[in-house]
Steps between C-alpha positions, in 0.01 A plus 500: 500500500157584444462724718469863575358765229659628178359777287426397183592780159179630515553602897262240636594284789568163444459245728767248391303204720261499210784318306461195746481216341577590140821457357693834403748598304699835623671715269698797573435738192599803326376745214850569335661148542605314178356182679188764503312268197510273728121651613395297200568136611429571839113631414476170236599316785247602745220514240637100417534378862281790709172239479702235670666742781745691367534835593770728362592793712725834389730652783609819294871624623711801434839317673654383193616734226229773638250288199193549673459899492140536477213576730230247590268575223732554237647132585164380479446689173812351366420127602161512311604732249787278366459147633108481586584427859189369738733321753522680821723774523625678805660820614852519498735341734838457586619200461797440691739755712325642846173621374440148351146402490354224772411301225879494304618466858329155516596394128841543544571357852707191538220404785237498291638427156853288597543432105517781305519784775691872441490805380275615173784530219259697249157542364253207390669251759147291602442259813258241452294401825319223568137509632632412823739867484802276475761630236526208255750720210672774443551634157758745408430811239635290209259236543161583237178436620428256219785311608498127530655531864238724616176395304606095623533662900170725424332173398640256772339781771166519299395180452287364644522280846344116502 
């Protein structure tokens, strides 16, 4: 999974192998969504859990309801603007259909993720990866950041090994 280069909002290449080893939680996001506030959690829970490994990273995507109009920068501009965003962010992708991304390829293949593979249903669904790139959870859009589901998985993956 981490593999391969992504660009990231500000049109920088990414190298996602940098990720190795940290545990990540990957959100597919959009601007004019009404799970957009959900920006908010996700930055309190990468300032909470970021020292310990977490890393939080935004796939924007135009697929569902055409919710993710803008450009690049004016994403990026939005994400600060409104929710104070310092997670990484990326360039739009797709995620699902034939011009899916590598990445959403992986995350929703029954070979590499036999429990919770399948299409993206909307915006704000997030995969949680352990640091050895195995898919430990799925979260649909419904599911808040702050949730006990998620922040319980988020802290299973972080803690630390004996």
């Amino acid at each position: 999974m981490l593999q391969g280069k992504m660009k990231s909002l500000a049109g920088q290449e990414v190298d996602l192998s940098q990720y190795h080893g940290q545990v990540l939680l990957i959100v597919n996001v959009a601007s004019e969504c009404g799970y957009t506030p959900q920006y908010k959690g996700l930055q309190a829970l990468y300032t909470k859990y970021g020292p310990s490994g977490l890393m939080v990273l935004g796939f924007p995507c135009n697929q569902f309801g055409w919710q993710e109009p803008g450009t690049s920068a004016q994403i990026a501009q939005f994400c600060e603007r409104n929710y104070g965003v310092t997670f990484d962010m990326f360039e739009k992708v797709d995620v699902n259909g034939k011009s899916q991304c590598e990445l959403y390829k992986y995350l929703t293949s029954t070979a590499t993720n036999p429990k919770s593979a399948g299409p993206i249903q909307w915006n704000f669904e997030k995969f949680l990866i352990a640091r050895d790139g195995t898919v430990v959870a799925r979260f649909d859009s419904s599911v808040a950041p702050e949730s006990k589901a998620l922040v319980e998985a988020i802290e299973r993956e972080t803690k630390p090994s004996a």
